[in-house]
C-alpha positions in Angstrom: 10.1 -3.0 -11.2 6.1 -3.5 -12.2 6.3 -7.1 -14.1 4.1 -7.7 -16.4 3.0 -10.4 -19.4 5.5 -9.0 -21.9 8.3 -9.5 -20.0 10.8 -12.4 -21.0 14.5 -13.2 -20.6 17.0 -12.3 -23.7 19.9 -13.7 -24.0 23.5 -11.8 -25.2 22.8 -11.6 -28.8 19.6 -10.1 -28.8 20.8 -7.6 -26.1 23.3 -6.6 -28.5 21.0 -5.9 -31.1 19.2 -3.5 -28.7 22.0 -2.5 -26.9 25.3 -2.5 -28.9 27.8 -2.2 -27.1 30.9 -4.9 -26.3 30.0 -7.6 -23.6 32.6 -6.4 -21.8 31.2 -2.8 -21.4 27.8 -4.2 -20.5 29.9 -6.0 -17.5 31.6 -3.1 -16.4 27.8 -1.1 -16.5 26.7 -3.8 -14.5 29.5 -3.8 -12.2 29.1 0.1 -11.6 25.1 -0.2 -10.9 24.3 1.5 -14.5 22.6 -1.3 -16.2 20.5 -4.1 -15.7 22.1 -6.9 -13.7 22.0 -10.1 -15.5 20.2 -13.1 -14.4 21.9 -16.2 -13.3 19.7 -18.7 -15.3 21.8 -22.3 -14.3 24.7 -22.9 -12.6 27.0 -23.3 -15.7 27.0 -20.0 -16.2 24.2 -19.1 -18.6 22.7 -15.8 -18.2 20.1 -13.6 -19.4 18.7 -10.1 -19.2 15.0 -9.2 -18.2 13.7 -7.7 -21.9 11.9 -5.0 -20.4 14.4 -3.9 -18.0 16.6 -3.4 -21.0 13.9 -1.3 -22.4 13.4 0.8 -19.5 17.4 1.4 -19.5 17.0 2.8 -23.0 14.2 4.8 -22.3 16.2 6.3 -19.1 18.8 6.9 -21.4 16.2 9.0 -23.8 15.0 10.9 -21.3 18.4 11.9 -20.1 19.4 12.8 -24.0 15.4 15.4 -24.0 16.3 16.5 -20.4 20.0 17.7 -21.6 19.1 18.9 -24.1 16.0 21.3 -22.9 19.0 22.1 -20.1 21.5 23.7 -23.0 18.6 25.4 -24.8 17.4 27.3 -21.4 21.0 28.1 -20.9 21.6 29.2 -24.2 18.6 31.7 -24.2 19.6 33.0 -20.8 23.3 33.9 -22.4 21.7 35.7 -25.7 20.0 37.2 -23.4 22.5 39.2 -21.3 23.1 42.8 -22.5 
């Protein structure tokens, strides 16, 4: 991913503000290769997320929402349509 001077680490509770979901779900995301790994920040444990991977996650997850939905409206028309 392109790096650039916005970029910063954000810990769990702003990730939840942009991301709501339980900790436990992000985890599982992770786990599965659907969300941003977390970076190990020292070895006690504390972690963060890269801020704008998050923000590219959400915007993947727009452009999924616009590319379903142009999909049902194409499939719609081709069903009204149909004589």
């Amino acid at each position: 991913m392109k790096q650039d001077g916005n970029d910063r680490i954000i810990m769990a509770p702003e990730r939840r503000e942009l991301v709501p979901y339980s900790d436990m779900h992000i985890w599982r995301l992770e786990k599965a290769g659907k969300f941003p790994q977390r970076i190990k920040l020292n070895p006690n444990g504390r972690v963060g997320w890269s801020l704008q991977e998050i923000l590219a996650w959400i915007e993947a997850r727009k452009a999924e929402r616009k590319a379903a939905a142009a999909s049902y409206c194409q499939h719609r028309e081709k069903r009204l349509k149909r004589p």
